[in-house]
N, C-alpha and C positions, 0 to 999 in steps of 0.2 A: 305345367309346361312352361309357362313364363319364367318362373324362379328356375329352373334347367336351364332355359334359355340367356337368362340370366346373370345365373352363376358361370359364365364361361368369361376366364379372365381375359383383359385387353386382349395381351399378345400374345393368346388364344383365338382367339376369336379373332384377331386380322388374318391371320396365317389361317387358318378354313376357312373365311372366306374369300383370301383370295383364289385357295384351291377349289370354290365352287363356281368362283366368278371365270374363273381358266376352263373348268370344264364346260360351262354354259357358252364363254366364246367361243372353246373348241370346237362343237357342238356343231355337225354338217345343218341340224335342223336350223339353228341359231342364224350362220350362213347365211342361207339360202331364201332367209325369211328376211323382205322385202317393208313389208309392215309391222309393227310391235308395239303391244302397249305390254307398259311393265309399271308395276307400284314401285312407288318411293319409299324406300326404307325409311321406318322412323325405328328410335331405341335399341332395342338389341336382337333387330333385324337384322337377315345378312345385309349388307351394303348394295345398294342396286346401282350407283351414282357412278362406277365404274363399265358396270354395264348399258346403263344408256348413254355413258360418253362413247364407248365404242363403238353404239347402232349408230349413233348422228353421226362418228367422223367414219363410218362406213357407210354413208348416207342414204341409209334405213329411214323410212318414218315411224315417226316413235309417239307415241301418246302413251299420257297418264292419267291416273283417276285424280275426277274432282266430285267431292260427294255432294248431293241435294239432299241437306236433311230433313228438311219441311217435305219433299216430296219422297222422300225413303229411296233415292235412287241413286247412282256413279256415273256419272258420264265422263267420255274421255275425250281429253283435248289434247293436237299437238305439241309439242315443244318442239323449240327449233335448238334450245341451248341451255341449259341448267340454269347459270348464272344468272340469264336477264328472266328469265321464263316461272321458277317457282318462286313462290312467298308461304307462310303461314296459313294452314285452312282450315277445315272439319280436323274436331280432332289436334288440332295443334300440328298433323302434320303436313308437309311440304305440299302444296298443289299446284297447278298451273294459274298462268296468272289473267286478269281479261282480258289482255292482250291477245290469249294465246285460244288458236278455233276450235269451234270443237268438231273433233274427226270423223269420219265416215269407218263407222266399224263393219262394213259390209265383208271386207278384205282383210280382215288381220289374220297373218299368216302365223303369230304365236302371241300370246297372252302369257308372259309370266307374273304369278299372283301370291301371295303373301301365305302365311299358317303357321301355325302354332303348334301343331302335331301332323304327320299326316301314317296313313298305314299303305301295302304295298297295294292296294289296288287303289290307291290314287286319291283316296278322303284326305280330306283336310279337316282343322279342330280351328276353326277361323276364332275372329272376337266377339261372336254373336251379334255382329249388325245384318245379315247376310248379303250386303254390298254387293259382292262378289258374284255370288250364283246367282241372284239377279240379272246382273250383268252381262252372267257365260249362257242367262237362258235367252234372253233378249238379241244375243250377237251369236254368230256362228262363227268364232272362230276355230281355224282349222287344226291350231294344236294348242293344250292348254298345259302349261307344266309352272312347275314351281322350284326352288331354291331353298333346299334346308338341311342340317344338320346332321347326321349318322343317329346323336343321340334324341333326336328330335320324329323318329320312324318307330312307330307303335305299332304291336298287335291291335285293339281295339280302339275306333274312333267311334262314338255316335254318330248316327247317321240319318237323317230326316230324308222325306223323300223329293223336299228342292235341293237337295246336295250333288252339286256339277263336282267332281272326280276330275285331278287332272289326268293328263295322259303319259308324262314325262318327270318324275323326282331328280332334281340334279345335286349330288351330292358331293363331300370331300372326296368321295371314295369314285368318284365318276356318273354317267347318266343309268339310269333306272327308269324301264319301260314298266308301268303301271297295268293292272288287270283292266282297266277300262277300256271297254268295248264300243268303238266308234261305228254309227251306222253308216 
């Protein structure tokens, strides 16, 4: 899935994501959600950098992950502003900086979160650290969707039984309600 992800040339790949990042702002859920934590794209991630410029200058609070990797866990800290707010983390990629607090994830009204694959009822193919569903087990938040690609939607993901299922796919082709069943 990586080399898919990949092989999609430059100005390819600006042009989807900007049609993902249009449908995510378009997005009533998007909206109407008050609080947000969203990953920082690294590599040949869709670009999130557009999208958390939009929640801040719609002023959304926004958090992002910062990983513990001695403690195998993600927590999430505000940012007020890209610029002064990320540096180099876990991973090499972008994190919040000690400036920046870390958030009360009691209320977040959407979580969008990174993958590698996902299928229609909502799995994701992450990178094997499970950061992630850690994270979505620990915090309740109340819609969990993700960002990716048409050709990046599979029949088959593995599937373990800590695997959190988002709820929302937001694609070039528009948003995609997932089989996941919220209690």
């Amino acid at each position: 899935m990586q080399k898919i992800r990949g092989s999609i040339r430059q100005e390819e790949k600006k042009r989807l994501d900007r049609s993902i990042q249009r449908n995510l702002l378009e997005w009533d859920i998007f909206k109407s959600s008050a609080s947000i934590f969203c990953y920082v794209s690294f590599r040949s991630e869709i670009d999130t950098l557009p999208v958390i410029r939009a929640a801040l200058s719609a002023s959304k609070s926004v958090c992002v992950p910062c990983v513990d990797k001695k403690a195998g866990i993600m927590r999430a800290h505000t940012i007020r502003d890209i610029e002064s707010s990320l540096e180099p983390g876990s991973y090499g990629i972008p994190e919040p900086n000690a400036a920046c607090p870390e958030a009360d994830c009691s209320c977040l009204d959407l979580a969008i979160v990174p993958g590698l694959a996902f299928n229609k009822r909502g799995f994701r193919l992450g990178y094997g650290g499970g950061y992630y569903d850690r994270f979505l087990h620990l915090h309740n938040v109340k819609i969990v969707c993700a960002m990716t690609y048409a050709r990046c939607l599979v029949e088959d993901i593995p599937v373990k039984k800590h695997d959190v299922p988002v709820d929302y796919l937001i694609l070039e082709s528009g948003v995609l309600r997932t089989g996941r069943d919220k209690a």
